[in-house]
Backbone bond lengths (Angstrom), bond angles and torsions (degrees), N, CA, C in turn:
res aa  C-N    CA-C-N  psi(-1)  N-CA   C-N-CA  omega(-1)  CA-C   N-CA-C  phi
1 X - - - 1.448 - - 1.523 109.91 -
2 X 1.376 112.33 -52.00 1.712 98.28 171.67 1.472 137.18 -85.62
3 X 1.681 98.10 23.09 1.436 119.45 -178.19 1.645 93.03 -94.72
4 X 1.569 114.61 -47.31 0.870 110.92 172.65 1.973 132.63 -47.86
5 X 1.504 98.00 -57.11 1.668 109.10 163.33 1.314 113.88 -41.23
6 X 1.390 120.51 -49.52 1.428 119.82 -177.03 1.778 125.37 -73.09
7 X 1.428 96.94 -10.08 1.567 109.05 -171.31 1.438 93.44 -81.19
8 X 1.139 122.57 -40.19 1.773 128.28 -165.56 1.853 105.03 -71.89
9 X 1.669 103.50 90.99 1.202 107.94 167.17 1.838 129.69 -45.27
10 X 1.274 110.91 156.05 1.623 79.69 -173.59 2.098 75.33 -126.52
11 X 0.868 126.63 -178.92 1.494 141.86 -147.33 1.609 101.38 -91.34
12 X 1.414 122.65 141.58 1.223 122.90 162.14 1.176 135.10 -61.36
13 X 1.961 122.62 162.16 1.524 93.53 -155.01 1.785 106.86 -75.97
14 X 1.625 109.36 2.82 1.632 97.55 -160.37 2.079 99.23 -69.57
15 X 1.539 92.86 -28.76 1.633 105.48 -151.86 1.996 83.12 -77.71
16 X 1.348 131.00 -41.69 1.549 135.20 -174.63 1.448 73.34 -60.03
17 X 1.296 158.19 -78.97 1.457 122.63 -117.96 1.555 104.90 -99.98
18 X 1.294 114.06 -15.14 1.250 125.58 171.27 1.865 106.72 -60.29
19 X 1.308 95.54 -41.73 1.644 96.85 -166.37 1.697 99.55 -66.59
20 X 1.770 104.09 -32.60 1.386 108.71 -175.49 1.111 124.84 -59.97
21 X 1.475 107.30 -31.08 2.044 114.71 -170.87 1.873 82.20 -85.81
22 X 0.940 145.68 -27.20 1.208 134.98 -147.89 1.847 103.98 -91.02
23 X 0.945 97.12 -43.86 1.977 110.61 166.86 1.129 100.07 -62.05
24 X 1.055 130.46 -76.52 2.049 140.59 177.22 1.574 91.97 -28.97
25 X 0.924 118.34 -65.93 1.734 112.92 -163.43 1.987 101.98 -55.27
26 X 1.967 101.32 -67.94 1.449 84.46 171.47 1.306 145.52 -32.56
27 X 1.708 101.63 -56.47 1.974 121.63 160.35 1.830 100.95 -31.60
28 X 1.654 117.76 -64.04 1.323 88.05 -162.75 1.411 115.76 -94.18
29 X 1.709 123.86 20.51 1.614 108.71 155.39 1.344 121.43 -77.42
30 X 1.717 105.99 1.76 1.462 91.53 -169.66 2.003 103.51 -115.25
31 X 1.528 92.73 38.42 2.043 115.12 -162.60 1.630 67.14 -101.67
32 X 2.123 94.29 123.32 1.856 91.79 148.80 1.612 110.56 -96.87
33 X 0.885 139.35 121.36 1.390 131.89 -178.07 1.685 120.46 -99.13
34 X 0.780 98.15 152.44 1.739 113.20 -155.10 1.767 92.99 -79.61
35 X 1.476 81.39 142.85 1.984 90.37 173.66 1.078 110.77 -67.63
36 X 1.722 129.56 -177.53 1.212 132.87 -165.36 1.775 88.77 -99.70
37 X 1.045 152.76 -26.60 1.662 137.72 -167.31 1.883 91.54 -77.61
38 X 1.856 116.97 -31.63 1.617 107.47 169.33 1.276 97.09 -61.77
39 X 1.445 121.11 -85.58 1.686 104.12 -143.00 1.351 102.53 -60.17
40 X 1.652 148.10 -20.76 0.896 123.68 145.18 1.805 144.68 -12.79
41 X 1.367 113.84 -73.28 1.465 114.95 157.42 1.315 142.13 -73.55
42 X 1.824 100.35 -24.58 1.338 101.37 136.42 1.594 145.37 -34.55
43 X 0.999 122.96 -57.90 1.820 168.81 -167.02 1.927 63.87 -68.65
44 X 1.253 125.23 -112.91 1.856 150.00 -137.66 1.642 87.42 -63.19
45 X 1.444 147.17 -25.12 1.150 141.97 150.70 1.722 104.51 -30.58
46 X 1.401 92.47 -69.66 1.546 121.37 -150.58 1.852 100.97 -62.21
47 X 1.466 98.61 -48.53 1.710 98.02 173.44 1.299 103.92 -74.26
48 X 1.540 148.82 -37.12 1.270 120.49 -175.69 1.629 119.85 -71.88
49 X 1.349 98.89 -33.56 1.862 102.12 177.82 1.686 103.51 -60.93
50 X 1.545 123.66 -34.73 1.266 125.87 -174.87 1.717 104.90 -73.79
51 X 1.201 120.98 -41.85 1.604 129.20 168.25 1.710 108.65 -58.43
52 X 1.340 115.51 -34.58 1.205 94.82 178.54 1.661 110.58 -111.40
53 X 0.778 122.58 27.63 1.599 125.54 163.84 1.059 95.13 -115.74
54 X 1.597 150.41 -37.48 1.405 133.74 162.61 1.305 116.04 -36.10
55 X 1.880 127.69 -52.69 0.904 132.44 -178.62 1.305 117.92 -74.26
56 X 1.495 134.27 -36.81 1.654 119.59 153.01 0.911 115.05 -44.50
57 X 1.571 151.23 -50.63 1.163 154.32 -170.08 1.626 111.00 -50.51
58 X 1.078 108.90 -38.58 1.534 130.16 -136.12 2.067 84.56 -103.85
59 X 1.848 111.55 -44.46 1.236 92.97 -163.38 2.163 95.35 -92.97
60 X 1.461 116.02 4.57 0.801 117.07 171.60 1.604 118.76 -90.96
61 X 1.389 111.90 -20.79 1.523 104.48 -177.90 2.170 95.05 -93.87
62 X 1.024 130.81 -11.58 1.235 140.06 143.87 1.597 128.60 -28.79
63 X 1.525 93.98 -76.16 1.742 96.09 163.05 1.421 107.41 -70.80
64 X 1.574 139.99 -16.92 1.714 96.65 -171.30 1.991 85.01 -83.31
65 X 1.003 127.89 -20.30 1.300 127.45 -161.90 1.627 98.71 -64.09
66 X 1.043 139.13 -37.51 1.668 160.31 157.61 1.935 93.07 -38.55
67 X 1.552 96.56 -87.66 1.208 105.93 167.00 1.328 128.39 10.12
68 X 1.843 92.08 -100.25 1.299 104.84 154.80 1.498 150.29 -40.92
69 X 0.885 121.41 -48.72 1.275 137.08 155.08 2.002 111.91 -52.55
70 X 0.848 103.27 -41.28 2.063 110.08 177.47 1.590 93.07 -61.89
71 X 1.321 114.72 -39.35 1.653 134.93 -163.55 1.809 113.15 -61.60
72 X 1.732 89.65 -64.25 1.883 107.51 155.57 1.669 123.21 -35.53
73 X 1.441 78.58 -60.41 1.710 119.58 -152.16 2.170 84.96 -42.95
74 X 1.701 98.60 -56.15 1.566 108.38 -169.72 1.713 105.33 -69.70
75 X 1.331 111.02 -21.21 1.738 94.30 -170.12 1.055 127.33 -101.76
């Protein structure tokens, strides 16, 4: 029985990567992709949530910097 398993060639790598680009191609005819006015507001979503979590970040690493320093400042 495991003479058998071992007899069953399995494919070379040229014919595996061939099979690989060949799935990839099917996979993306069946991609619906978004019009340009979506990724548009998508896209200006994405930079304002990123503009304003930059700026929490920014007024939060601020106060511990205060913080810290009040922290020094006493010892």
């Amino acid at each position: 029985m495991a003479k058998e398993a071992a007899a069953v060639e399995k494919p070379g790598i040229a014919a595996r990567i061939r099979e690989f680009f060949h799935e990839v191609r099917v996979e993306m005819r069946k991609v619906t992709w978004p019009a340009k006015d979506e990724v548009r507001s998508s896209t200006s979503v994405v930079l304002f949530v990123l503009g304003l979590m930059a700026f929490i970040i920014g007024v939060f690493d601020k106060l511990s910097d205060v913080f810290v320093w009040l922290l020094l400042k006493l010892g």
